[in-house]
TIMI-2910 file (N, C-alpha, C, CB; in pm, 1 decimal, decimal comma, always signed):
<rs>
+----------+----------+----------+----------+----------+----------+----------+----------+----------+----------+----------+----------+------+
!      n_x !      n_y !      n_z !     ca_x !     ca_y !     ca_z !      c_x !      c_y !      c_z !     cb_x !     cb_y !     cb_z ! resn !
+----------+----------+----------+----------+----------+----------+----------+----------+----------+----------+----------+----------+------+
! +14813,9 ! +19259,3 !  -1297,4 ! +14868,1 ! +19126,5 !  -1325,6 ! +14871,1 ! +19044,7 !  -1197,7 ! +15009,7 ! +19136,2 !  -1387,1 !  Unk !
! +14830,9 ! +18896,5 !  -1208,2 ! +14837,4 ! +18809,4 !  -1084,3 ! +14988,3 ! +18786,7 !  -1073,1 ! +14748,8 ! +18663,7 !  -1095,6 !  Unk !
! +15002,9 ! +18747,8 !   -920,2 ! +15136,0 ! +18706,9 !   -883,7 ! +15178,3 ! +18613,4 !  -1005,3 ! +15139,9 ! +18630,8 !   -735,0 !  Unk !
! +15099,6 ! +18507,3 !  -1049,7 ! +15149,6 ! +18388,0 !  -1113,4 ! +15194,4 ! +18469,1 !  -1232,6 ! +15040,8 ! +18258,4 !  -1139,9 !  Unk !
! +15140,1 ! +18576,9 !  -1297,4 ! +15171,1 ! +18612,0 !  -1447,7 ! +15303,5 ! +18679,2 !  -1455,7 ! +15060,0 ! +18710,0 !  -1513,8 !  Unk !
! +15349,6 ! +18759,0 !  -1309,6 ! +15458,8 ! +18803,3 !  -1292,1 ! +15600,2 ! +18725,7 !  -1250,1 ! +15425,6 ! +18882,7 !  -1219,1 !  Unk !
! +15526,1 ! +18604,1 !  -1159,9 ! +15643,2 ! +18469,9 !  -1174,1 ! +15644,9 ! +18431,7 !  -1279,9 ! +15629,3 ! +18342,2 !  -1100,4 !  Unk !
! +15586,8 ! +18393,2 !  -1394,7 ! +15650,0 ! +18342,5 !  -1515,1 ! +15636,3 ! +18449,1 !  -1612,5 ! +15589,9 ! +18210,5 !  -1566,1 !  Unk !
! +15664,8 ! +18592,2 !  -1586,3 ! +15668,9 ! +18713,1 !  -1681,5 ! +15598,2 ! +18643,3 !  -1801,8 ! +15832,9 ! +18777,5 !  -1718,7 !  Unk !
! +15435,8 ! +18668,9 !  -1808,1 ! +15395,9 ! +18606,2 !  -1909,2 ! +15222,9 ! +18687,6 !  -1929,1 ! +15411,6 ! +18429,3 !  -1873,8 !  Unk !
! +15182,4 ! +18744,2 !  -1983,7 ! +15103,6 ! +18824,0 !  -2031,5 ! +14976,8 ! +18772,3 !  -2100,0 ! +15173,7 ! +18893,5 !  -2104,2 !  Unk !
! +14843,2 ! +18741,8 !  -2076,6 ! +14758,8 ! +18689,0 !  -2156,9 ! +14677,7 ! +18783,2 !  -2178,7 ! +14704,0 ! +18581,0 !  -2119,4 !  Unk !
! +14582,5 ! +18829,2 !  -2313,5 ! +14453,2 ! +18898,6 !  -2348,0 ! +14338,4 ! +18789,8 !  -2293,8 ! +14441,8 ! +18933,0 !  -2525,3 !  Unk !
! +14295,0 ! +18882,3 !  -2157,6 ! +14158,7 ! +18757,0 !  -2106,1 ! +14069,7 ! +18795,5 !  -2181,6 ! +14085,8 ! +18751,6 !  -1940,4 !  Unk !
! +14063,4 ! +18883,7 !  -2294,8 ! +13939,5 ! +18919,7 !  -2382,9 ! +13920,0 ! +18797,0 !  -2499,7 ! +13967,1 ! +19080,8 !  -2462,5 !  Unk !
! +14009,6 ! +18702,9 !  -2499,7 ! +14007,0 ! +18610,0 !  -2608,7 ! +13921,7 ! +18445,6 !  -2537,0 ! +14194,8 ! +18590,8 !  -2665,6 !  Unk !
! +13881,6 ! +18378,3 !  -2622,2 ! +13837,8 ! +18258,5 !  -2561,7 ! +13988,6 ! +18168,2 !  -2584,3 ! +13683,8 ! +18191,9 !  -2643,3 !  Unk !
! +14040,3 ! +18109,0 !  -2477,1 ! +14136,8 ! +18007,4 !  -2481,8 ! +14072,5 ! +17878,3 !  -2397,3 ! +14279,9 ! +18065,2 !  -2419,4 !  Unk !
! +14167,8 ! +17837,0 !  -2396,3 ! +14177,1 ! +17737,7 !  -2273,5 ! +14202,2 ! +17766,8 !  -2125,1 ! +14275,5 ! +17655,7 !  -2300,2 !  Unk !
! +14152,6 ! +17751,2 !  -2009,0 ! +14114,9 ! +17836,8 !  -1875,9 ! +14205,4 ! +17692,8 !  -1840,0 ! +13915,0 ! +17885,2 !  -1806,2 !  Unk !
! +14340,0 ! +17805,3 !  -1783,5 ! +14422,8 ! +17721,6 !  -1707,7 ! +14390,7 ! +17697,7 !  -1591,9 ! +14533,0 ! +17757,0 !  -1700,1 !  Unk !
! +14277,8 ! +17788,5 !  -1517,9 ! +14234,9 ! +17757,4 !  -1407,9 ! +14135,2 ! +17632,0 !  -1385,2 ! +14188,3 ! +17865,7 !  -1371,0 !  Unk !
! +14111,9 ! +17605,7 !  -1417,6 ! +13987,1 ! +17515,5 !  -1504,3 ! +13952,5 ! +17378,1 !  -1540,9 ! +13985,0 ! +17547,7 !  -1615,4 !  Unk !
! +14065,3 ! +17374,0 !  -1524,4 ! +14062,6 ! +17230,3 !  -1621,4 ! +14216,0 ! +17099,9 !  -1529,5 ! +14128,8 ! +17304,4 !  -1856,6 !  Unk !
! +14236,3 ! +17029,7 !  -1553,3 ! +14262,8 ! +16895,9 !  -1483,5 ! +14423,6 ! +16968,9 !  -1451,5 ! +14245,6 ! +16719,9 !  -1597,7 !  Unk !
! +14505,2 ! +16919,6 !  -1333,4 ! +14622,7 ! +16954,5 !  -1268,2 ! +14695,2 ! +16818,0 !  -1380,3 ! +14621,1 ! +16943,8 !  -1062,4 !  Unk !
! +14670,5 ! +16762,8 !  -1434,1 ! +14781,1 ! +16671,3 !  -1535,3 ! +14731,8 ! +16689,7 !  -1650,2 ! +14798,5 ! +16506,2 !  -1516,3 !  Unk !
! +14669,0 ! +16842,3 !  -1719,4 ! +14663,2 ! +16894,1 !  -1833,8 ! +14757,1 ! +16959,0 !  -1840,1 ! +14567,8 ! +16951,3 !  -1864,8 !  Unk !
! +14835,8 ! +16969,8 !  -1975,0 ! +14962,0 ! +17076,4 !  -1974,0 ! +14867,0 ! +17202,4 !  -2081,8 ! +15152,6 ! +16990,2 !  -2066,9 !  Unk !
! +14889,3 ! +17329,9 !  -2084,4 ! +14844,9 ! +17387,1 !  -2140,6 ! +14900,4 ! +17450,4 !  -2226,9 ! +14797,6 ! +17425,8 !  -2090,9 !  Unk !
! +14924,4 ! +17477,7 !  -2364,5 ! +15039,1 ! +17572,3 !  -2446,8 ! +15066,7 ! +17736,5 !  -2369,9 ! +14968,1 ! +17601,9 !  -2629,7 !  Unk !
! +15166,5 ! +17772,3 !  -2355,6 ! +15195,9 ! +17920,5 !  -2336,6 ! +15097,2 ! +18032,5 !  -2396,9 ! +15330,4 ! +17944,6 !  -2397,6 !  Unk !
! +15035,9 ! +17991,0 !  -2524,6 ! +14925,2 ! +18086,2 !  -2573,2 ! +14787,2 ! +18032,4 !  -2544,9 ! +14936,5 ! +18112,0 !  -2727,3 !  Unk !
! +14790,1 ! +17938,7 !  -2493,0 ! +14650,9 ! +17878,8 !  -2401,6 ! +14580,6 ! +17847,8 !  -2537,8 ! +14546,0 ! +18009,4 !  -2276,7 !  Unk !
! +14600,4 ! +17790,1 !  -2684,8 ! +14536,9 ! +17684,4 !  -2761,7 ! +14505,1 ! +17580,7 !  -2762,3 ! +14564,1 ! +17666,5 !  -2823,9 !  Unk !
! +14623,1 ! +17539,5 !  -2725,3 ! +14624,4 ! +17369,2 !  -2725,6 ! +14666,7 ! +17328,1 !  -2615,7 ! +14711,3 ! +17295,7 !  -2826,7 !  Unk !
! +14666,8 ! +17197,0 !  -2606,7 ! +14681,6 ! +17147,4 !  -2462,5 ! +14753,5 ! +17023,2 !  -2511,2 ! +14532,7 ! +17121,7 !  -2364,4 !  Unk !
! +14786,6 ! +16945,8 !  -2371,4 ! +14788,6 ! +16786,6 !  -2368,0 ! +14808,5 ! +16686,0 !  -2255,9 ! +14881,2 ! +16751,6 !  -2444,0 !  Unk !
! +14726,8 ! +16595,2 !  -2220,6 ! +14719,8 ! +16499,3 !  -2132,1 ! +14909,8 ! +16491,8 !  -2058,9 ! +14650,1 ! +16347,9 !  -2227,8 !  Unk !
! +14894,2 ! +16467,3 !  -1977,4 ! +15062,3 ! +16391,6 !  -1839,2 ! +15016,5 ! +16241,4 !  -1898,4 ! +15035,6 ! +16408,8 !  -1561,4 !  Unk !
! +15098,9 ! +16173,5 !  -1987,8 ! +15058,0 ! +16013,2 !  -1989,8 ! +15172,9 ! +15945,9 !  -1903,5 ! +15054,0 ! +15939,3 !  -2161,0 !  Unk !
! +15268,6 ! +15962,9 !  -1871,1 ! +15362,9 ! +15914,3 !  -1789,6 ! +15322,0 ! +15766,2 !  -1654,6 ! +15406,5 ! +16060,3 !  -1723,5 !  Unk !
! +15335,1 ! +15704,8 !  -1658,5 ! +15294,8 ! +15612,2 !  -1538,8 ! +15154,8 ! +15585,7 !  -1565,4 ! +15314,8 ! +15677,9 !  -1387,0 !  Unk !
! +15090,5 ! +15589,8 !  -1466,4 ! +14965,3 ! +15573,6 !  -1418,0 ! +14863,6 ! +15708,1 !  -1478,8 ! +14981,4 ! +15564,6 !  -1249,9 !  Unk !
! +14932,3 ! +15830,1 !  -1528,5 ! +14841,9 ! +15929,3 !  -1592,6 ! +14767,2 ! +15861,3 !  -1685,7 ! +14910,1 ! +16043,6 !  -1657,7 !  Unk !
! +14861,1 ! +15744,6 !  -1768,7 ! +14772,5 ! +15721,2 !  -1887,0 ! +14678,2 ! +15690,4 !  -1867,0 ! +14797,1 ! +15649,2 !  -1968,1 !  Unk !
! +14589,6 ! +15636,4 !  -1796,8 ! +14455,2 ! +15557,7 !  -1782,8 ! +14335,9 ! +15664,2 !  -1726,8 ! +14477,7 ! +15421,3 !  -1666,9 !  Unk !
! +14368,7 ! +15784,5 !  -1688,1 ! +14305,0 ! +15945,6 !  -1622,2 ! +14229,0 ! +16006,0 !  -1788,5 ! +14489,3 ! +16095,4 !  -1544,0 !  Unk !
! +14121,5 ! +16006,7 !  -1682,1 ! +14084,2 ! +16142,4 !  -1842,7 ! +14106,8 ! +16246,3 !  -1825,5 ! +13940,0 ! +16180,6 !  -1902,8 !  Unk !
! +14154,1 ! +16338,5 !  -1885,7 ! +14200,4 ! +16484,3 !  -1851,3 ! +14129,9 ! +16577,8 !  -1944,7 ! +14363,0 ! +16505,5 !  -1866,5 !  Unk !
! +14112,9 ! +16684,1 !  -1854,6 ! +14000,9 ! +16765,3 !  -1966,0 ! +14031,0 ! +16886,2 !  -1934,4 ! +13827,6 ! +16745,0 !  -1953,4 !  Unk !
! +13960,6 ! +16968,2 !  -1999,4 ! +13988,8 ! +17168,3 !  -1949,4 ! +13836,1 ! +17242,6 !  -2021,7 ! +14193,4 ! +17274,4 !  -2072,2 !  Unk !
! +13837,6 ! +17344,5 !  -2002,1 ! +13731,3 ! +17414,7 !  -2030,0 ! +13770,5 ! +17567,9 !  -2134,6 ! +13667,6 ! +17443,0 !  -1878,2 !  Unk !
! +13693,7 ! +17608,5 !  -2194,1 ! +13721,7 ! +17763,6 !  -2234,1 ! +13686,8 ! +17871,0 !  -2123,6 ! +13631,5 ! +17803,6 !  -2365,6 !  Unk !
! +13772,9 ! +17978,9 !  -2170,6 ! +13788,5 ! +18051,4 !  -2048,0 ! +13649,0 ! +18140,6 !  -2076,1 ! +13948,3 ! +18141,3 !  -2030,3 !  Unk !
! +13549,5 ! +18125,2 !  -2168,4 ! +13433,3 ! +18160,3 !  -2173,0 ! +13319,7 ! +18040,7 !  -2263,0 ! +13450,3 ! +18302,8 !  -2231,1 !  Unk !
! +13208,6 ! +18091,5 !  -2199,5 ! +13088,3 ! +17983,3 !  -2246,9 ! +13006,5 ! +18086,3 !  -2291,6 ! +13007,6 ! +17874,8 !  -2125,9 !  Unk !
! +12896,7 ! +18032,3 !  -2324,8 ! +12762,9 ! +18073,2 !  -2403,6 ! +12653,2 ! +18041,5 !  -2347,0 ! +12747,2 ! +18018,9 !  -2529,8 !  Unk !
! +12560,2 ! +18100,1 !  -2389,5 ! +12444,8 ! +18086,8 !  -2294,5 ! +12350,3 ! +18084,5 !  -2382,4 ! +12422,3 ! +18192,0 !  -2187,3 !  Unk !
! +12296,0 ! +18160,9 !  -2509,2 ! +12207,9 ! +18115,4 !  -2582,8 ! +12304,6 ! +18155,2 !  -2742,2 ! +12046,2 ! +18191,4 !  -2543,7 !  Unk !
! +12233,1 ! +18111,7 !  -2836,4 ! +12249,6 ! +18178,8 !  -3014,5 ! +12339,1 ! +18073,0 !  -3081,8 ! +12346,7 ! +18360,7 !  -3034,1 !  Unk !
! +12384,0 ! +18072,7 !  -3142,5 ! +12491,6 ! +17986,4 !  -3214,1 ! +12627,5 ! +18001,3 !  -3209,1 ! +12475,5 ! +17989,2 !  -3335,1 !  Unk !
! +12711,7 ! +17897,4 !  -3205,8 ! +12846,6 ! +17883,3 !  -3143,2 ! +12901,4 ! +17734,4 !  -3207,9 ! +12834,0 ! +17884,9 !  -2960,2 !  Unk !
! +12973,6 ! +17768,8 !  -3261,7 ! +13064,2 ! +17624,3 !  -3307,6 ! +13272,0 ! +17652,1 !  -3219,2 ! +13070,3 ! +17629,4 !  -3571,3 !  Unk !
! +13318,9 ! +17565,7 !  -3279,0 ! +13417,5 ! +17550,7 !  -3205,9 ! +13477,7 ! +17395,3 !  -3282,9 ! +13368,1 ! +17556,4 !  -3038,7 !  Unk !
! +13635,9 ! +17408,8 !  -3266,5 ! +13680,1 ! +17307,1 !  -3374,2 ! +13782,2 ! +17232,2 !  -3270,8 ! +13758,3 ! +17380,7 !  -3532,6 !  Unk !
! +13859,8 ! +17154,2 !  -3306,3 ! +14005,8 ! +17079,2 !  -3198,0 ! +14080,0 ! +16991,6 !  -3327,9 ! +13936,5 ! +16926,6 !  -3024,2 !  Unk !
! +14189,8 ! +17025,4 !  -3336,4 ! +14246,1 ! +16959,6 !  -3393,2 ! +14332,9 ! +16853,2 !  -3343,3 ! +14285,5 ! +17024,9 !  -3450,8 !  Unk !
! +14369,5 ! +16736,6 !  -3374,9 ! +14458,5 ! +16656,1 !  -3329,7 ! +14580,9 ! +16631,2 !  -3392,0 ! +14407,2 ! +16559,2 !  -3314,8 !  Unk !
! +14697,9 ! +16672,6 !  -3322,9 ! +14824,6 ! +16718,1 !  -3396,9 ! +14888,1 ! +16566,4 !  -3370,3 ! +14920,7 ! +16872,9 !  -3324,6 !  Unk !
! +14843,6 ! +16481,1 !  -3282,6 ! +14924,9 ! +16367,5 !  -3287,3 ! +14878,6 ! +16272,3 !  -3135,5 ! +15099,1 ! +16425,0 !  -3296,3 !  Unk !
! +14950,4 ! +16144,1 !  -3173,2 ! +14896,8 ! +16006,8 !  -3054,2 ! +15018,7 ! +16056,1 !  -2918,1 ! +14943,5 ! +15775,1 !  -3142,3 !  Unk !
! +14990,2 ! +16099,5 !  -2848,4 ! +15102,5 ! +16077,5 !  -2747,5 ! +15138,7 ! +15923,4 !  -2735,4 ! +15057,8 ! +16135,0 !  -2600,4 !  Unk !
! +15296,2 ! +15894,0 !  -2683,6 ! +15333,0 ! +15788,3 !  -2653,7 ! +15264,7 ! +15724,5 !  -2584,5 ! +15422,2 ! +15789,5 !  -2618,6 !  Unk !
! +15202,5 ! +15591,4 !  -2561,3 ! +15180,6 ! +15539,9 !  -2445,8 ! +15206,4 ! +15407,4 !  -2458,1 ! +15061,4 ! +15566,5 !  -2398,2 !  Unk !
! +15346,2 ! +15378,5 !  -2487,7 ! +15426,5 ! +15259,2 !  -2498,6 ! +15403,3 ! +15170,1 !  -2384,1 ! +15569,9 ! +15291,8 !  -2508,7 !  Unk !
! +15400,4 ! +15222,9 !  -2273,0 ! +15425,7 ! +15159,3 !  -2113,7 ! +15266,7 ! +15094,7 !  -2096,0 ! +15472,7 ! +15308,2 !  -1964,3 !  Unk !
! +15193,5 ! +15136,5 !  -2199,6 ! +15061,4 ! +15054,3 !  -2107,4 ! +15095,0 ! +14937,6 !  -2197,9 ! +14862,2 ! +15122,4 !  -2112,1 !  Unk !
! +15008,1 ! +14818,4 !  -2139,9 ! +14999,8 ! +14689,9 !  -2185,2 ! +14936,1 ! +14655,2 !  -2319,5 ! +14938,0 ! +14625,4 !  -2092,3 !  Unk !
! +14944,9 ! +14604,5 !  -2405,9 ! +14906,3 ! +14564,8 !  -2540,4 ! +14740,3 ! +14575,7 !  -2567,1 ! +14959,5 ! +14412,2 !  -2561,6 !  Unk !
! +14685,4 ! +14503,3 !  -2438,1 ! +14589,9 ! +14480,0 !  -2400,2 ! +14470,5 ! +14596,4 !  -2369,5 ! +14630,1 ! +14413,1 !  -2314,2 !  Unk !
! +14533,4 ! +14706,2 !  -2368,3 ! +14484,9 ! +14801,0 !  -2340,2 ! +14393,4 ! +14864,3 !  -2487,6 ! +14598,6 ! +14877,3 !  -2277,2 !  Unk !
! +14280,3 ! +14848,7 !  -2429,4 ! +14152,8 ! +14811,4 !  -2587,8 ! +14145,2 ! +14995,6 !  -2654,6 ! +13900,0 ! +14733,2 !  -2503,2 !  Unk !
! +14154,8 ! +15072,4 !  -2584,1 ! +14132,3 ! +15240,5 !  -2651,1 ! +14306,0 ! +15316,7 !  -2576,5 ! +13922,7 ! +15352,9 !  -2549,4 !  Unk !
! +14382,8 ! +15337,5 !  -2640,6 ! +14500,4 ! +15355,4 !  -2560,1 ! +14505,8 ! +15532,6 !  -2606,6 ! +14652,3 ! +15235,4 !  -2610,1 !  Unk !
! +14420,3 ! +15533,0 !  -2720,0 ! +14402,2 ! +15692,6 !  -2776,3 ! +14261,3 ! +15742,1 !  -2787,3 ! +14462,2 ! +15711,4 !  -2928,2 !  Unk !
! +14200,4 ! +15805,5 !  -2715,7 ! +14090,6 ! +15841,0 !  -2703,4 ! +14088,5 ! +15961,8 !  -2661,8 ! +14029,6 ! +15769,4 !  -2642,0 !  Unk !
! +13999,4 ! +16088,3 !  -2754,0 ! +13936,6 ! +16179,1 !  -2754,7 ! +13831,9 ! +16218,9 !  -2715,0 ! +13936,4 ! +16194,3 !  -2817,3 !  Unk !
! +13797,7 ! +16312,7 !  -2621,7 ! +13654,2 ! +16327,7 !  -2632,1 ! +13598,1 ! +16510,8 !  -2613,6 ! +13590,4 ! +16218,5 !  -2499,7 !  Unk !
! +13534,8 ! +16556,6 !  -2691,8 ! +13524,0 ! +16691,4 !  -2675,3 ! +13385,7 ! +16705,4 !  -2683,0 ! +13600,2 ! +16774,2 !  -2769,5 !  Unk !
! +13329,5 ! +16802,2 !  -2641,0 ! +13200,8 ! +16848,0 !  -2697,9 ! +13120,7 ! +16951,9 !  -2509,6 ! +13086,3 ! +16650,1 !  -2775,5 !  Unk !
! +13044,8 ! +16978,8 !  -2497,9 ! +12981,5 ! +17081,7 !  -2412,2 ! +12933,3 ! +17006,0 !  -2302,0 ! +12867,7 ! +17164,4 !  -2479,8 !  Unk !
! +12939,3 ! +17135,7 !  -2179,0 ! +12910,8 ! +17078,7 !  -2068,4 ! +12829,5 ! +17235,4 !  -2028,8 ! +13052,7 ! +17007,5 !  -1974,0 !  Unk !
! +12749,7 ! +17186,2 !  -1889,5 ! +12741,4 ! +17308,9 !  -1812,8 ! +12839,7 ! +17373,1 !  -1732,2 ! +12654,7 ! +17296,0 !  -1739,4 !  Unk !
! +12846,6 ! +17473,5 !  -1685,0 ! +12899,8 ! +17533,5 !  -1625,6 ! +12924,0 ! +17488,2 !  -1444,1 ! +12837,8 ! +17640,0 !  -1667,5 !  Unk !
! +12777,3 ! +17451,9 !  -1427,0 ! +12760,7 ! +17372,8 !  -1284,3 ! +12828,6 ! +17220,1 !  -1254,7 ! +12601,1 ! +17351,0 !  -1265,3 !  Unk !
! +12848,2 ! +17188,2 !  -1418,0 ! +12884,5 ! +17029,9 !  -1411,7 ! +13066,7 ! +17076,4 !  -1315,8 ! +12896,7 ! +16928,3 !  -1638,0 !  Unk !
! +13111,0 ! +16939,5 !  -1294,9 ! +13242,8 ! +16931,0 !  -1226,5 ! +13323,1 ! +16895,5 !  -1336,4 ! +13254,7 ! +16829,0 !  -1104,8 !  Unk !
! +13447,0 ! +16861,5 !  -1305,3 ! +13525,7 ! +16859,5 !  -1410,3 ! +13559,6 ! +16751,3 !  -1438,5 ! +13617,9 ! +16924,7 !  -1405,4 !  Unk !
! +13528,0 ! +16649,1 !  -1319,9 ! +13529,3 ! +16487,9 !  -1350,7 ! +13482,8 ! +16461,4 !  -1430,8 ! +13484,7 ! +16401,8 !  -1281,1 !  Unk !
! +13524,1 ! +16438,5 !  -1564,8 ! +13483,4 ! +16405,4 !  -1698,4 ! +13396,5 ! +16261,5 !  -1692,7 ! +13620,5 ! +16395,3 !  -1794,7 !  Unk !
! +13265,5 ! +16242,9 !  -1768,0 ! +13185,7 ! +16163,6 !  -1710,0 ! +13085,2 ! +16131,0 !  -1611,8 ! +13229,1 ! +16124,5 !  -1698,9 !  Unk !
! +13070,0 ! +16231,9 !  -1528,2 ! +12997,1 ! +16186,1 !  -1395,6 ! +12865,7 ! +16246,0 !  -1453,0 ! +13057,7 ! +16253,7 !  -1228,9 !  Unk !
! +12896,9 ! +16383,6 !  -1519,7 ! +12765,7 ! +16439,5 !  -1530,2 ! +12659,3 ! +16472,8 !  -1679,9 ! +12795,5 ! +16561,3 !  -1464,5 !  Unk !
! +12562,1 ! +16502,8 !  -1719,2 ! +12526,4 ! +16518,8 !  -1849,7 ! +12617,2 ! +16582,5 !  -1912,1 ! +12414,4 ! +16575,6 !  -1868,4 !  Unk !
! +12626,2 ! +16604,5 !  -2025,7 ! +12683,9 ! +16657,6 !  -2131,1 ! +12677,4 ! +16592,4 !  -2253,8 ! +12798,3 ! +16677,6 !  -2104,8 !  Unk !
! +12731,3 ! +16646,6 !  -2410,9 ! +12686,1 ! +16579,0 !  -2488,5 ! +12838,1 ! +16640,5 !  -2607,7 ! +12503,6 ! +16607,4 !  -2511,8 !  Unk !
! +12875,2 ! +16509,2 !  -2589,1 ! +13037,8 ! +16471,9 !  -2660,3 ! +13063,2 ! +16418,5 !  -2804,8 ! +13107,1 ! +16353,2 !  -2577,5 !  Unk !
! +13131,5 ! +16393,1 !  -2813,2 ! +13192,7 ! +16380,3 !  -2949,5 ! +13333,5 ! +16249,9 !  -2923,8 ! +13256,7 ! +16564,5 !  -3005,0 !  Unk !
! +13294,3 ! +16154,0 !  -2948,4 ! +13445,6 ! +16036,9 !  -2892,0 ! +13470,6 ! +16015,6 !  -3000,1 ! +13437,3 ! +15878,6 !  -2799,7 !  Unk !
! +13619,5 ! +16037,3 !  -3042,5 ! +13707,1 ! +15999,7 !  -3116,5 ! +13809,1 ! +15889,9 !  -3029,7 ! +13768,2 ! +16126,0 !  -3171,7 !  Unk !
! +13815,3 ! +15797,3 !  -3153,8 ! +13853,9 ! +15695,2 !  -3105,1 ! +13961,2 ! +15604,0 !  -3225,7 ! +13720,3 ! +15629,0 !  -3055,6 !  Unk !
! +14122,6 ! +15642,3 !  -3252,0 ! +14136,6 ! +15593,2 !  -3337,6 ! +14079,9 ! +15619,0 !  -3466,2 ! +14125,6 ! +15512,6 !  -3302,6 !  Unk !
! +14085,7 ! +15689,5 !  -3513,3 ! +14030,8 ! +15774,2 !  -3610,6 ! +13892,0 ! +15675,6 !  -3650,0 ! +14149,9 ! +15809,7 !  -3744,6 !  Unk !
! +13820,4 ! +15690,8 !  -3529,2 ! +13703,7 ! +15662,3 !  -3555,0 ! +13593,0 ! +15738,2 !  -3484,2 ! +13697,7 ! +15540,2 !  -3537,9 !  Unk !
! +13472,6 ! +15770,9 !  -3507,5 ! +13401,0 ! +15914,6 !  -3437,6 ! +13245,0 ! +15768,8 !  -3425,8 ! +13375,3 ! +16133,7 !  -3595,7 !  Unk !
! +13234,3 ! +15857,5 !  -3298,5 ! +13137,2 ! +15803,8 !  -3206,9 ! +13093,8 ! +15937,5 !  -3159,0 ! +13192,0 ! +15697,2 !  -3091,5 !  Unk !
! +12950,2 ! +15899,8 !  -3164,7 ! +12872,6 ! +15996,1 !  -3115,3 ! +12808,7 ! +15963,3 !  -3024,4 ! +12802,5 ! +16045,9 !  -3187,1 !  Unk !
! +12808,3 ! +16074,7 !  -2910,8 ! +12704,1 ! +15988,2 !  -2736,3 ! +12579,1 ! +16099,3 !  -2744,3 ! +12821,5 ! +16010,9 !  -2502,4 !  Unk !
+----------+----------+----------+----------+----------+----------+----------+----------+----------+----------+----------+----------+------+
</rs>
């Protein structure tokens, strides 16, 4: 067990695909069973894209994968004006890509207001 699993006495099966807390954005919160997640919108978070990865990928054959959306986080504090204030975006990356969501190829899935856009 890593130091960290023994500071928060907390136990994970790395044989499962979750969400890789290592991985993925420092203002992602991650669930205790590493399913679900959710953006820091507080202040200035809101306007950040925040993203994470599975704690395993694929390399060739077939592979699907689902995300559900349990709900809009608050984001009362941004301005009216603010044109996408709920925006989703999931879908595959490489492994080499960075985690700056955007900079590099990949090929996503934007939800937007329960509206789906495809890039």
């Amino acid at each position: 067990r890593s130091a960290l699993d023994i500071l928060h006495n907390y136990d994970f099966d790395d044989t499962l695909v979750a969400i890789d807390t290592y991985n993925c954005d420092l203002h992602f919160k991650v669930a205790r069973d590493r399913s679900s997640g959710y953006p820091l919108t507080i202040e200035g978070f809101a306007y950040l894209w925040s993203g994470a990865r599975a704690s395993y990928g694929v390399r060739r054959g077939r592979v699907c994968f689902e995300m559900k959306i349990n709900e809009e986080i608050s984001v009362k504090h941004l301005p009216s004006t603010e044109p996408d204030p709920h925006v989703v975006r999931i879908g595959w990356s490489l492994d080499s890509c960075s985690t700056q969501l955007g900079e590099e190829l990949f090929f996503l899935w934007l939800w937007r207001h329960r509206e789906e856009v495809h890039q």
